[in-house]
MDAnalysis code that builds the backbone (N, CA, C; Angstrom):
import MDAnalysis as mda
import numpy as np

u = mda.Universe.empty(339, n_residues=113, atom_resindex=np.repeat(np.arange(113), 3), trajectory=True)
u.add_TopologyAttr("name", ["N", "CA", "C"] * 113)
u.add_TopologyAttr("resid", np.arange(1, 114))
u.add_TopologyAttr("resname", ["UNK", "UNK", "UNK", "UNK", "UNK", "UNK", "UNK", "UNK", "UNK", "UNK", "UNK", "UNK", "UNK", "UNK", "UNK", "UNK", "UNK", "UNK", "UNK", "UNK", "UNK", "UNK", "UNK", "UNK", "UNK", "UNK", "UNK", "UNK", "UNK", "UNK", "UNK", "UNK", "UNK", "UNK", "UNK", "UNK", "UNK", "UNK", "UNK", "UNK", "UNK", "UNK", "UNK", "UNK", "UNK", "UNK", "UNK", "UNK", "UNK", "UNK", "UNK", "UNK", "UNK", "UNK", "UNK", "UNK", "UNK", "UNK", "UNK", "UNK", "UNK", "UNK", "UNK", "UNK", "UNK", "UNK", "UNK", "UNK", "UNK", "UNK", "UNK", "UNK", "UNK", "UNK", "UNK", "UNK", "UNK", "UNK", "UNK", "UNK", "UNK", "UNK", "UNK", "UNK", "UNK", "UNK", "UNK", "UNK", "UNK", "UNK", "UNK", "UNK", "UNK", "UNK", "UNK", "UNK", "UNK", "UNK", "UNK", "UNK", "UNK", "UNK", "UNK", "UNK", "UNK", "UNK", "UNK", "UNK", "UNK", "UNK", "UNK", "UNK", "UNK"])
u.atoms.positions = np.array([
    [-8.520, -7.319, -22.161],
    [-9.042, -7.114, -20.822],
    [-9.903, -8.325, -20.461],
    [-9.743, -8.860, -19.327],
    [-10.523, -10.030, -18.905],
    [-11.262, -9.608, -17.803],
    [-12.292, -10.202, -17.332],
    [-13.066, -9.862, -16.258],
    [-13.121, -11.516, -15.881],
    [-12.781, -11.184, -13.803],
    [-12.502, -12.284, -13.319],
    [-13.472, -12.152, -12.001],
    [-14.157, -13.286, -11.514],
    [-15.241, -13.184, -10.498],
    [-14.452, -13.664, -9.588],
    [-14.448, -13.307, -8.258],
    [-13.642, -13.148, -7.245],
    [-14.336, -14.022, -6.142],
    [-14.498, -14.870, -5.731],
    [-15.335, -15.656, -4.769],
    [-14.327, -15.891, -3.651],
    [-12.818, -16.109, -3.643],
    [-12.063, -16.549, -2.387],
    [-10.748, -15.854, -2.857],
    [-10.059, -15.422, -1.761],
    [-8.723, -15.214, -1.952],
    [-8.305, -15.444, -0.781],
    [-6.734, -15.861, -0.985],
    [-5.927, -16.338, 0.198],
    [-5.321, -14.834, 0.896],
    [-5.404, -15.277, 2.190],
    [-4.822, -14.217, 2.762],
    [-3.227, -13.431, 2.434],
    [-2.578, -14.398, 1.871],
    [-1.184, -13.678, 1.700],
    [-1.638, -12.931, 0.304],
    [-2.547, -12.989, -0.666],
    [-2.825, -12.541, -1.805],
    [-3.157, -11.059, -1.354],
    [-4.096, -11.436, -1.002],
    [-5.127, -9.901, -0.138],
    [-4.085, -8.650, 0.295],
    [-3.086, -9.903, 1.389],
    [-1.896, -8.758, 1.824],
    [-1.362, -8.111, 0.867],
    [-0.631, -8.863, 0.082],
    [-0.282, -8.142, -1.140],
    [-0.767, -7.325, -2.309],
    [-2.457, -7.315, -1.706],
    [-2.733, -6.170, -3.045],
    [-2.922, -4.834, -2.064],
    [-3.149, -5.229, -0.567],
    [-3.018, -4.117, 0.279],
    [-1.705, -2.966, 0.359],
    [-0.339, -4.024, 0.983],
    [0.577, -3.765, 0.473],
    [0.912, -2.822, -0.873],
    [0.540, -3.276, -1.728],
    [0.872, -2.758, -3.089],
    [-0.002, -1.293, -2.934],
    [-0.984, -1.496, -2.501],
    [-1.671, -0.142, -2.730],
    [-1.432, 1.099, -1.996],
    [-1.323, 0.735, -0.787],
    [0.167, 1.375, 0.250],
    [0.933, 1.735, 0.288],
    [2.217, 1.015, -0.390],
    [3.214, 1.761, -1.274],
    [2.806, 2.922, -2.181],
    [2.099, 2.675, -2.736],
    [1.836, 3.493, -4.431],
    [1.082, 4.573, -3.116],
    [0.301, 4.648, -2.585],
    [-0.670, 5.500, -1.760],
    [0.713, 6.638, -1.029],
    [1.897, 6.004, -0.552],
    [2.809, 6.248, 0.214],
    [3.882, 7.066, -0.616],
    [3.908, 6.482, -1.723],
    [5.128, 7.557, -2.738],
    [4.164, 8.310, -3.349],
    [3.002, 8.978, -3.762],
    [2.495, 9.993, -3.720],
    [2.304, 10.624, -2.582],
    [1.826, 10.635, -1.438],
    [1.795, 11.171, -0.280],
    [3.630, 11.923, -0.419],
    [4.599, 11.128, 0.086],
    [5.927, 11.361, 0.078],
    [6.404, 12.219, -0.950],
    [6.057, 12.302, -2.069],
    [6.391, 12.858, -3.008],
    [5.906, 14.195, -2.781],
    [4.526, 14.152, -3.201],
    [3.825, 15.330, -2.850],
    [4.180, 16.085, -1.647],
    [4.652, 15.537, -0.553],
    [5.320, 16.840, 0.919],
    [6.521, 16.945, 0.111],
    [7.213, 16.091, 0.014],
    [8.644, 16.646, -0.612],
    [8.549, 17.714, -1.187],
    [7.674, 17.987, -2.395],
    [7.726, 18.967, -3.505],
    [7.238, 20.331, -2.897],
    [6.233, 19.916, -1.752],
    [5.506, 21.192, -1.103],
    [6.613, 22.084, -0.403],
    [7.254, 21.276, 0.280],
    [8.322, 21.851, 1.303],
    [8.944, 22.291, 0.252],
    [9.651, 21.808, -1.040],
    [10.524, 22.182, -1.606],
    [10.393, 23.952, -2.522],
    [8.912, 23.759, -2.879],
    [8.117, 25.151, -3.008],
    [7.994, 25.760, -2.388],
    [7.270, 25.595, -1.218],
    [7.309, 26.907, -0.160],
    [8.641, 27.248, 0.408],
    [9.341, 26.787, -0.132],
    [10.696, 27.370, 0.531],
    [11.176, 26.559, 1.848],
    [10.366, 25.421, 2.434],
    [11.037, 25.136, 4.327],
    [11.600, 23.871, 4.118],
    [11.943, 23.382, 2.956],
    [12.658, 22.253, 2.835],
    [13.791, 22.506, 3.836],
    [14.602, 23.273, 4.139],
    [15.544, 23.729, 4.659],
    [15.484, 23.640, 6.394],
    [14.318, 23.670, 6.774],
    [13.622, 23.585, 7.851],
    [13.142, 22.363, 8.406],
    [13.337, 21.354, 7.348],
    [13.006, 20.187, 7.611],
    [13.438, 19.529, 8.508],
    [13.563, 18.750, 9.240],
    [13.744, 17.732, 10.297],
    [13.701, 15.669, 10.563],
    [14.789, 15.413, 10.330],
    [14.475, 13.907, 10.595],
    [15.197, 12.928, 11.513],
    [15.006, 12.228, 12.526],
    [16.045, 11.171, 13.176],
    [16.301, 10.114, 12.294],
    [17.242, 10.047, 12.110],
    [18.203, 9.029, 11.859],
    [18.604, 7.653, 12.756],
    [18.281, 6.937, 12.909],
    [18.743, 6.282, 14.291],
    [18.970, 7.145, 15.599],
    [19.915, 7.466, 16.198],
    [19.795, 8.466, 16.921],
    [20.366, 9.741, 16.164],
    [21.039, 9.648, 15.216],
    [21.402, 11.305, 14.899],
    [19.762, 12.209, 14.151],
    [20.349, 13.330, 14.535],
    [18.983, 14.305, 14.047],
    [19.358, 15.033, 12.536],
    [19.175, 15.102, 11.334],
    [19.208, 15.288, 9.878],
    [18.631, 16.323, 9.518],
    [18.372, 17.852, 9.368],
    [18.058, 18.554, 8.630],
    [18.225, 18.821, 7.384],
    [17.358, 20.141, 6.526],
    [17.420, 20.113, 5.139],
    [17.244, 18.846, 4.089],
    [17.892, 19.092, 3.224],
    [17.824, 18.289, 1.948],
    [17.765, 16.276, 2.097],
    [18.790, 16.045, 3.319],
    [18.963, 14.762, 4.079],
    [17.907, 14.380, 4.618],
    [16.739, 15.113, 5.124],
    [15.942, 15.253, 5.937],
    [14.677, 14.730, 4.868],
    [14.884, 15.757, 3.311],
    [13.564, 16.005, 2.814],
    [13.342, 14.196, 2.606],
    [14.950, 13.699, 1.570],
    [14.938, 12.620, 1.346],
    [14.737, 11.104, 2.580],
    [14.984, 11.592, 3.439],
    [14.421, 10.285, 4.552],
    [13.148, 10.441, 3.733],
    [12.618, 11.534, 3.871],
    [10.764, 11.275, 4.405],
    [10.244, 10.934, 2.986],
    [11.331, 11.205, 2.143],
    [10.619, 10.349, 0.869],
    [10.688, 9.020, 0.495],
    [11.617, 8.825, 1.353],
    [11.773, 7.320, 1.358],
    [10.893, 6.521, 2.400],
    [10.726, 7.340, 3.490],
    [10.204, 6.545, 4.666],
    [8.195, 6.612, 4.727],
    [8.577, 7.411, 3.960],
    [6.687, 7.615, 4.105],
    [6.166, 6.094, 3.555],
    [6.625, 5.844, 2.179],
    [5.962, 4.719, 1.546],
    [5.876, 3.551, 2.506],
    [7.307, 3.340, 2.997],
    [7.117, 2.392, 4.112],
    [6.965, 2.175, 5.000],
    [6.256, 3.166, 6.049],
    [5.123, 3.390, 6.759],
    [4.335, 3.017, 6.281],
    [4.045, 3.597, 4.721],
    [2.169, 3.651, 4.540],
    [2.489, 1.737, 4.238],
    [3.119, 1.294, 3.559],
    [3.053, -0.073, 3.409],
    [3.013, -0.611, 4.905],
    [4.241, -0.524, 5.704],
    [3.507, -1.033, 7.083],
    [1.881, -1.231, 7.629],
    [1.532, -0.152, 7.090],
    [0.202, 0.471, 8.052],
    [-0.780, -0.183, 6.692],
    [-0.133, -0.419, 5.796],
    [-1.388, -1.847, 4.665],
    [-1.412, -2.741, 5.364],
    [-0.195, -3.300, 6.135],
    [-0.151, -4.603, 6.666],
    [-1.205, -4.518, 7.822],
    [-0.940, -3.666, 7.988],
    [-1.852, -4.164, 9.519],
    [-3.455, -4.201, 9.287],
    [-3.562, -2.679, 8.227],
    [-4.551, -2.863, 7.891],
    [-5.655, -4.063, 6.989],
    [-4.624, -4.895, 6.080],
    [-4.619, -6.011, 5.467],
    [-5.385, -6.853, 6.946],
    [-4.330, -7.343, 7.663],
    [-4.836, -8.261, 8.748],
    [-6.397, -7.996, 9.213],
    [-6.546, -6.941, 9.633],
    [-8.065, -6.404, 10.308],
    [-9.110, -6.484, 9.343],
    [-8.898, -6.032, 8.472],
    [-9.761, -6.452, 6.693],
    [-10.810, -7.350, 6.422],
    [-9.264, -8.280, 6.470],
    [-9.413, -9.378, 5.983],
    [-10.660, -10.718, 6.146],
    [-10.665, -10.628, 7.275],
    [-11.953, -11.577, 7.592],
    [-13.539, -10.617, 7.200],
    [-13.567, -9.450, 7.064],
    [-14.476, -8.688, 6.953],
    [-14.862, -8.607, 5.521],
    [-13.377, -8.658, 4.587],
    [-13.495, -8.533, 3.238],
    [-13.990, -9.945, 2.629],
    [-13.787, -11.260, 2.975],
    [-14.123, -12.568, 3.311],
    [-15.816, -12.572, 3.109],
    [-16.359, -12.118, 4.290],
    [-17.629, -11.896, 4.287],
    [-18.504, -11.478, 3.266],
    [-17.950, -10.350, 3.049],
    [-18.512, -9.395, 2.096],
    [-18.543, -10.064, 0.637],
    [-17.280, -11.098, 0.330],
    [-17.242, -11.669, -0.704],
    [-18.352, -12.601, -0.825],
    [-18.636, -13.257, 0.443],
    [-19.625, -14.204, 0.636],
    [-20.932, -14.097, 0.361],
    [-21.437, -12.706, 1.146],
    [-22.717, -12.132, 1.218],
    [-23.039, -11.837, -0.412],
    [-22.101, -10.998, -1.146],
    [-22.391, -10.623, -2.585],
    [-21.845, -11.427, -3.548],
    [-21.663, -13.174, -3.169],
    [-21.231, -14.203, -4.183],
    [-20.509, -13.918, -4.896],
    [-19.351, -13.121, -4.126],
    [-18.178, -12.835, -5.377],
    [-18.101, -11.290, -5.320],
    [-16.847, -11.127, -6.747],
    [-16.687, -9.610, -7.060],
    [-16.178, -9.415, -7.915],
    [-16.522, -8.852, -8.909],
    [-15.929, -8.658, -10.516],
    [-15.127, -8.049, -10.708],
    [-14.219, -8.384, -11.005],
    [-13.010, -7.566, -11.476],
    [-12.289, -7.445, -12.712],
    [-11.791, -6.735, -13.473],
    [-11.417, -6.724, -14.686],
    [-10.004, -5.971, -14.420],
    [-9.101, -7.017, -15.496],
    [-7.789, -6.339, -15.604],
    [-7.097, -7.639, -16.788],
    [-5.798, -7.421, -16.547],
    [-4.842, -8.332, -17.515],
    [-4.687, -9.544, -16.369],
    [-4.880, -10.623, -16.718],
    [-4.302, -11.333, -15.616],
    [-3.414, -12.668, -16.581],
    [-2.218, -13.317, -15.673],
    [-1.754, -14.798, -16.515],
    [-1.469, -15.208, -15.322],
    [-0.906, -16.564, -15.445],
    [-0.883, -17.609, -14.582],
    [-1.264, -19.013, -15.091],
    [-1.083, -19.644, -13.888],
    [-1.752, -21.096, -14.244],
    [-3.091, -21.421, -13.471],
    [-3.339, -22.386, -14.010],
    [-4.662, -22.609, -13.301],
    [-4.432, -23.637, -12.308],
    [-5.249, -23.209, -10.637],
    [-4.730, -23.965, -9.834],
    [-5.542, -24.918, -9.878],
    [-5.616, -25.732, -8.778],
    [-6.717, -26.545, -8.454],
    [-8.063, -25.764, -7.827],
    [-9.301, -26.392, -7.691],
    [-10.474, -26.026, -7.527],
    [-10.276, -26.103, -5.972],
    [-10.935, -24.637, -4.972],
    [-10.494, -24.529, -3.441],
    [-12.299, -25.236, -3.419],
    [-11.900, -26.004, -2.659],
    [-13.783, -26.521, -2.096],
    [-14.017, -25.535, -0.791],
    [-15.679, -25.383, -1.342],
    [-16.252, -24.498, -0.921],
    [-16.825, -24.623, 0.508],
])
């Protein structure tokens, strides 16, 4: 485990840990209605457009398990954008931010400050 101090990140980085968290946020959400409907019995009751055709039942449950994540990833993106200059700040004000995990790579060049 390494612990890494966080002073700048590039915006396409940021997007992508937003992104990422969105997804994962989005296939639990998705998952979890799937299974609910599928328990209480109204999976059957379900409802989805298709381009223009309209999809009930089982066709239906699976759109929304597919489509939720990528919504919720959409809706990282945007949220990513609005963030971002705010999360910037915050890095600024508290000289950084510690983080610990596995990380590899190379080492880039030094971003001047």
């Amino acid at each position: 485990m390494t612990r890494v101090k966080v002073k700048y990140i590039k915006i396409s980085s940021y997007l992508k840990l937003c992104v990422g968290a969105g997804v994962s946020i989005g296939v639990l959400d998705g998952a979890f209605r799937f299974l609910f409907f599928l328990v209480m019995g109204q999976l059957s009751a379900a409802e989805a457009m298709l381009f223009s055709m309209q999809v009930k039942g089982w066709i239906a449950g699976i759109l929304h398990l597919l489509s939720v994540p990528l919504l919720y990833g959409l809706g990282a993106v945007l949220f990513g954008f609005v963030s971002y200059f705010p999360f910037m700040y915050f890095l600024k004000c508290k000289k950084g931010l510690v983080i610990e995990g596995v990380f590899e790579g190379e080492q880039l060049e030094d971003i001047p400050k």
